[in-house]
C-alpha positions in Angstrom: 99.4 77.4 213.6 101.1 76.8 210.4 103.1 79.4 208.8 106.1 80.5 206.6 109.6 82.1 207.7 112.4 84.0 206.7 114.9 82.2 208.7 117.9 83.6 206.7 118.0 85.8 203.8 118.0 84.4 200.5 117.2 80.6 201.8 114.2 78.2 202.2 111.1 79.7 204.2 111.3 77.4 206.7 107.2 76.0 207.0 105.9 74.6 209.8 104.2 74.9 213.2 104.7 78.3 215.5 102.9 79.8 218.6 99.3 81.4 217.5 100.0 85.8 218.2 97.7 86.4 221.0 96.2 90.0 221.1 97.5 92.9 223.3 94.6 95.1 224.6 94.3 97.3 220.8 95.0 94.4 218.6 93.4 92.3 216.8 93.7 88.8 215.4 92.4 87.6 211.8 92.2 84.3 210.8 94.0 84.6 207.4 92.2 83.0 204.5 94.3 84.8 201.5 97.9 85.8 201.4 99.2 87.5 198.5 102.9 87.3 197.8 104.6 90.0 197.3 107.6 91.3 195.5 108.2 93.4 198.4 108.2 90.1 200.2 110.5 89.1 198.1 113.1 91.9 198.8 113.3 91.4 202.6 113.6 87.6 201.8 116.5 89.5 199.8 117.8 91.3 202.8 117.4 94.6 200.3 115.9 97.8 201.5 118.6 98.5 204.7 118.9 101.8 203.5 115.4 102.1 203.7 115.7 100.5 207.5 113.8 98.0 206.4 115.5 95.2 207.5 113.4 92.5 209.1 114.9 90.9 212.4 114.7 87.5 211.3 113.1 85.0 212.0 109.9 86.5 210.7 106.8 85.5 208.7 107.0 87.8 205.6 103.5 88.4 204.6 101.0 92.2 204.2 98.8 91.2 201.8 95.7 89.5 203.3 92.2 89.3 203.5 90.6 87.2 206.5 88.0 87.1 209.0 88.2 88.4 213.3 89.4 85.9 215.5 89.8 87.5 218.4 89.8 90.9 220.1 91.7 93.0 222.7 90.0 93.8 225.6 90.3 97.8 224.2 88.7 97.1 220.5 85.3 98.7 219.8 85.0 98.6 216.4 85.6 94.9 215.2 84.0 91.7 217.0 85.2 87.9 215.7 83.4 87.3 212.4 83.6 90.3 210.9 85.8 90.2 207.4 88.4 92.2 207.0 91.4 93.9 205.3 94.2 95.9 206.4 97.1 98.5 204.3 100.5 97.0 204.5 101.4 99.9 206.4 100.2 100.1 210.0 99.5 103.6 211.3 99.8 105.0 215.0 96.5 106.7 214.7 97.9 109.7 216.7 100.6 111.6 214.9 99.9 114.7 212.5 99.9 112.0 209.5 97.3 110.0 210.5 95.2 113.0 212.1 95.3 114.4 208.5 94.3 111.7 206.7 97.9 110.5 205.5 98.2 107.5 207.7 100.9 106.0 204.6 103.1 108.8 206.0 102.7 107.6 209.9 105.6 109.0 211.8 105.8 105.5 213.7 104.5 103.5 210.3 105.7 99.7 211.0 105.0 97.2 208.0 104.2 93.7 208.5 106.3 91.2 207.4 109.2 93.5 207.8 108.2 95.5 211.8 106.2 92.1 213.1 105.4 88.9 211.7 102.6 89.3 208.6 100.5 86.6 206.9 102.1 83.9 205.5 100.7 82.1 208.6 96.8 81.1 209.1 96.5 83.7 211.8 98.2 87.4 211.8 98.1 90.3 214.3 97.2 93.4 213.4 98.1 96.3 215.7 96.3 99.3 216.5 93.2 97.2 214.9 90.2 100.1 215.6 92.6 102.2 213.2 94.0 99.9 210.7 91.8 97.1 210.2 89.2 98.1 207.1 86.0 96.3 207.0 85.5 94.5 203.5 81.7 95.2 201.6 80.0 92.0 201.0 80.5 92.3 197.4 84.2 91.8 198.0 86.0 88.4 199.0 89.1 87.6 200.9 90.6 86.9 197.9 90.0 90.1 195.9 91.3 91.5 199.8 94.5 90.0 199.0 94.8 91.1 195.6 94.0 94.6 197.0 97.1 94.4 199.2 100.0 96.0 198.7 99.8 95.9 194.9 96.8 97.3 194.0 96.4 99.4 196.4 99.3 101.4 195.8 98.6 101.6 192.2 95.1 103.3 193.1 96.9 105.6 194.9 99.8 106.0 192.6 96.9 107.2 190.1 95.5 109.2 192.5 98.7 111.3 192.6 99.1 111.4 189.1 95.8 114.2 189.1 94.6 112.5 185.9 91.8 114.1 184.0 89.7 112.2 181.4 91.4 111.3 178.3 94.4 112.2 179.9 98.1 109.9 178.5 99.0 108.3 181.4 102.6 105.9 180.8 102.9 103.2 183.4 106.7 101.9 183.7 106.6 98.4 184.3 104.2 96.1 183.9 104.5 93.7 187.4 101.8 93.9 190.1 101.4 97.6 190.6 102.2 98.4 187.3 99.1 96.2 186.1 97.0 97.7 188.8 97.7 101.4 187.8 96.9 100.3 184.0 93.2 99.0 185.2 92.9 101.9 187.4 93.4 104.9 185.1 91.7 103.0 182.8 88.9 103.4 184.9 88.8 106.9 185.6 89.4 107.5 181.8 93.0 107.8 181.1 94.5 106.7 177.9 97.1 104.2 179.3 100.1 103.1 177.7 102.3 100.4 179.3 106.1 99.7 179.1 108.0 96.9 180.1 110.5 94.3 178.7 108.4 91.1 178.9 105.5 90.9 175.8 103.6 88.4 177.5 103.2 91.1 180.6 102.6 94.1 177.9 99.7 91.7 176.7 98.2 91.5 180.4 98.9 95.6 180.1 96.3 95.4 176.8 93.7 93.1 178.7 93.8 95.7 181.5 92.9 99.0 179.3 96.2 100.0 178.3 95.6 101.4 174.5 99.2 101.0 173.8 102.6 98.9 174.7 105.8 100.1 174.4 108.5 96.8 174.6 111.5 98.9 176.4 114.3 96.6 175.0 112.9 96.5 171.1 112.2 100.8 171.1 113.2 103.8 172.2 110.9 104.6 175.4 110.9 108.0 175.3 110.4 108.4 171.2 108.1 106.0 171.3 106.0 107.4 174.0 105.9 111.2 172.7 105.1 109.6 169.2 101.9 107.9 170.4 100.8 110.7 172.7 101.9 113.5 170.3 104.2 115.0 172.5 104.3 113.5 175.4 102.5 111.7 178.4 100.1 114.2 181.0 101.5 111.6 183.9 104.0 108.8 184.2 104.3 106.4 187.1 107.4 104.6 187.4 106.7 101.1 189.3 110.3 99.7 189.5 113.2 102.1 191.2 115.5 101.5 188.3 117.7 104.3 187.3 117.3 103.5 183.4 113.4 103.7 183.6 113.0 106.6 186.6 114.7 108.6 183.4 112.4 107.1 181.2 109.7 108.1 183.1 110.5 111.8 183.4 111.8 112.3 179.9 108.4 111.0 178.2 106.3 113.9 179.9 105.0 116.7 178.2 105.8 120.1 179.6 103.8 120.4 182.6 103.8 116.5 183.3 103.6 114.7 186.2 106.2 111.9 187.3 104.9 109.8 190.3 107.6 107.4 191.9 106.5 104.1 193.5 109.4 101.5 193.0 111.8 101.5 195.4 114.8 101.4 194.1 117.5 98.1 193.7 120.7 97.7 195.0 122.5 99.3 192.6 120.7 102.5 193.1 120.1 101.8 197.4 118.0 104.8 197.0 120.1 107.4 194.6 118.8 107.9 191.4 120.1 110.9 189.0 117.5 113.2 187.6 117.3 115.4 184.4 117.4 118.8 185.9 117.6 121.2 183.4 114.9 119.3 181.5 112.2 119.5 184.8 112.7 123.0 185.0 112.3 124.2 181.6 109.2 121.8 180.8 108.2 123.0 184.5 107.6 119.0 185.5 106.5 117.8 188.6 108.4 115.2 190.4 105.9 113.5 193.5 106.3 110.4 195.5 103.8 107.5 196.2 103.4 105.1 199.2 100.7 102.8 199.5 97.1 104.3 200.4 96.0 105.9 203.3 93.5 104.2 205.4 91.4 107.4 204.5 91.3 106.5 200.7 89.9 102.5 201.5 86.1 103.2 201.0 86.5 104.9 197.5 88.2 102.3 196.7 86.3 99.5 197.7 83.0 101.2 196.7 84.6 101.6 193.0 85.3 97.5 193.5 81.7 96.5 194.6 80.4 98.4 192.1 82.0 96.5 189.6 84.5 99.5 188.2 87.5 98.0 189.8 88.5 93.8 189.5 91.4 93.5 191.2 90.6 90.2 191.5 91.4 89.8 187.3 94.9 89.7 188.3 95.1 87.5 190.3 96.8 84.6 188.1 97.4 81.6 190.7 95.7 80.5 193.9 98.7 78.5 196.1 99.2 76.3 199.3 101.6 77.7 201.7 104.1 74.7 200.7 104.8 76.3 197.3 105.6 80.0 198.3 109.1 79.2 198.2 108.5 77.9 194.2 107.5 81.4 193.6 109.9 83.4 195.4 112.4 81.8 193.6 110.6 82.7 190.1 110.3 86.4 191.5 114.3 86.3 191.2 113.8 85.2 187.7 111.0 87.9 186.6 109.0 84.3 186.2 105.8 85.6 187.7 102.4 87.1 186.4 100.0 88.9 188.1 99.2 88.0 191.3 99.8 84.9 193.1 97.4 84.7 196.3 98.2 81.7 199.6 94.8 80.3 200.0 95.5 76.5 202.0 97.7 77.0 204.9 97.2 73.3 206.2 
């Protein structure tokens, strides 16, 4: 098959022919036909993340955002036969540790990621372990591309917004207006929040407006935090920060009224490596709430997709560029510039 690898960090993807995965006994195989690309792709092409112990043994095919159809099965699989269109999280779970038995498979004692555990899906074909677990059926109102879209990105904005505990009419402030930044925009827009977006870039603050947000907030022209508790009167109900930096993690807390909620989902860069400094005094007094965000459990996938096929959720709207697998080191290279928009989704592999 053809496919794309991390071959050493911070070089080419090397793309060419490797061996097809075969399946163990639990595993599954899905012919890929959408591969998103992903910033987090993008850091273990990097080599960031080792405090995390993230760090891919290379080579590897980055890759955990895919929607495709069943190749083949494991001789131990009851739940999927080949044909049958599918999704996965980016985050495998073991199926049999307190997490996943509760519901929380995105906190899987033995979680493995693809692209970063085991080859992912910059490659026509991609094995998924544990398949009967992790694999999630798609509704036939929902294509592979919209599956890709879904990913990593979206997903984790869903459930990003989901830990937020929004109520209608709600201020919700989304810090950084990437991938899951745009996705938590359209989300809470859908459940009724009053959105506003902040970022650096106005052309990505104008994809924020297109997506519900009801205000923008350009972080290098205004003062976040004034700015924010001036448009929501005194502050934001929620905040989710989407980009691990220690300027807008403060950001983020300091534009909550008392009571708020701040909801982390960027990992943080290497200047932070996972250290970031919070206002104390301030969380205490306002009595703020300080919750993390990973992914979306495999238990939250059919609310989800039902709100897609219903028409309530369009991932699929940010999507911005279909690609051939030749051209994902192009956009790699613009990640390191802050050159991309939206969502760019693989969709020839030949």
């Amino acid at each position: 098959m053809r496919a794309a690898q991390i071959i050493e960090q911070r070089q080419p993807l090397r793309i060419g022919n490797v061996v097809d995965p075969t399946p163990g006994p639990h595993d599954v195989i899905v012919k890929v036909e959408a591969s998103g690309v992903c910033r987090s792709d993008w850091h273990a092409w990097m080599g960031d993340w080792a405090w995390l112990g993230l760090s891919p043994v290379l080579p590897i095919i980055p890759g955990h955002e895919f929607g495709g159809v069943v190749e083949a099965v494991g001789k131990e699989v009851k739940n999927f036969r080949p044909g049958d269109r599918v999704t996965a999280p980016f985050h495998e779970g073991c199926s049999h540790c307190s997490s996943c038995l509760s519901g929380h498979s995105n906190r899987c004692d033995n979680l493995q990621i693809f692209g970063f555990a085991h080859d992912g899906a910059y490659a026509e074909y991609v094995k998924v372990p544990n398949g009967d677990f992790n694999l999630v059926p798609l509704p036939d109102e929902v294509d592979t591309v919209t599956a890709a879209a879904i990913g990593c990105r979206y997903m984790t904005g869903f459930h990003g917004v989901v830990r937020a505990n929004l109520k209608p009419g709600n201020f919700l402030v989304v810090h950084g207006a990437g991938g899951v930044g745009l996705s938590s925009v359209q989300v809470g827009n859908a459940i009724g929040a009053q959105v506003i977006a902040v970022d650096v870039d106005d052309a990505k603050l104008e994809m924020a407006r297109k997506e519900g947000a009801v205000a923008t907030v350009n972080a290098r022209n205004e003062n976040v935090v004034t700015a924010v508790k001036e448009i929501t009167r005194g502050g934001a109900h929620a905040s989710i920060e989407a980009l691990g930096i220690q300027e807008t993690i403060l950001n983020s807390v300091l534009c909550l009224r008392k009571g708020g909620r701040h909801v982390q989902i960027g990992l943080t860069t290497h200047n932070e490596q996972g250290i970031a400094g919070l206002p104390i005094d301030a969380i205490t007094a306002m009595e703020l709430e300080i919750v993390g965000s990973l992914g979306n459990p495999r238990s939250e996938y059919d609310g989800l997709l039902s709100m897609i096929a219903q028409g309530k959720l369009n991932p699929r709207s940010l999507v911005s560029r279909e690609i051939a697998l030749d051209q994902v080191n192009d956009v790699l290279n613009d990640m390191t510039n802050f050159k991309t928009y939206g969502f760019n989704v693989i969709t020839k592999f030949k």
